[in-house]
N, C-alpha and C positions, 0 to 999 in steps of 0.2 A: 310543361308537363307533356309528357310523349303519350297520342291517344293510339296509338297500338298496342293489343291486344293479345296479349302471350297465348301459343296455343296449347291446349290444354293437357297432351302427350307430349312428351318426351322422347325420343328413344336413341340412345348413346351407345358409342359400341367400343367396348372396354378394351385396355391393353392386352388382355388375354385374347380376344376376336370375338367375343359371347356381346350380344343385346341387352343393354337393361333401359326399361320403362317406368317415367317418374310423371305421373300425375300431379299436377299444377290445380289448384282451384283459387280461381281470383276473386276477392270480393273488393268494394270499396272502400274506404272512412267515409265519414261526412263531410271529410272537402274534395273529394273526389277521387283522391289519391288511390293506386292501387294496393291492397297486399295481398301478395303471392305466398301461396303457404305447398311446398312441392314435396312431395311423398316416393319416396326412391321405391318399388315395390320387390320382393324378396325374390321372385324369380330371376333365371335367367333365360336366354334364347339365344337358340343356333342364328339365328336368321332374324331381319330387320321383319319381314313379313310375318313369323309368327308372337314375335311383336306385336305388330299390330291388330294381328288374330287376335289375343289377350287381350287388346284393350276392346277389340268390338265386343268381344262377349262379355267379357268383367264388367265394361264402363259402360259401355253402350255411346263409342267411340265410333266417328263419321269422316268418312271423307275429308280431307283438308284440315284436321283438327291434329295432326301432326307434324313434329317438327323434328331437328337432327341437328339444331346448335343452338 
């Protein structure tokens, strides 16, 4: 089992060139295993940075809690 830790943002940059952000929330089972349950969110964005703007304010989204693959 792989203990790394998916991070909890998203943010993918579509065939069109527009930003979308998909919220991950991981929980466990009772053997440890993870499931990821990922939420595409209905906006889009010019830019990877107000991206990330969205999730600071929406999620209350940190530093390092982002990813791009």
């Amino acid at each position: 089992m792989n203990d790394s830790v998916e991070k909890p943002y998203l943010i993918q940059k579509g065939e069109d060139g527009k930003y979308r952000l998909t919220v991950r929330d991981t929980h466990y089972n009772s053997r440890g295993y993870p499931i990821v349950k990922s939420t595409l969110q209905d906006e889009v964005f010019d830019t990877q940075s107000a991206a990330k703007t969205f999730a600071r304010e929406n999620f209350k989204a940190q530093a390092g809690q982002y990813a791009t693959k």
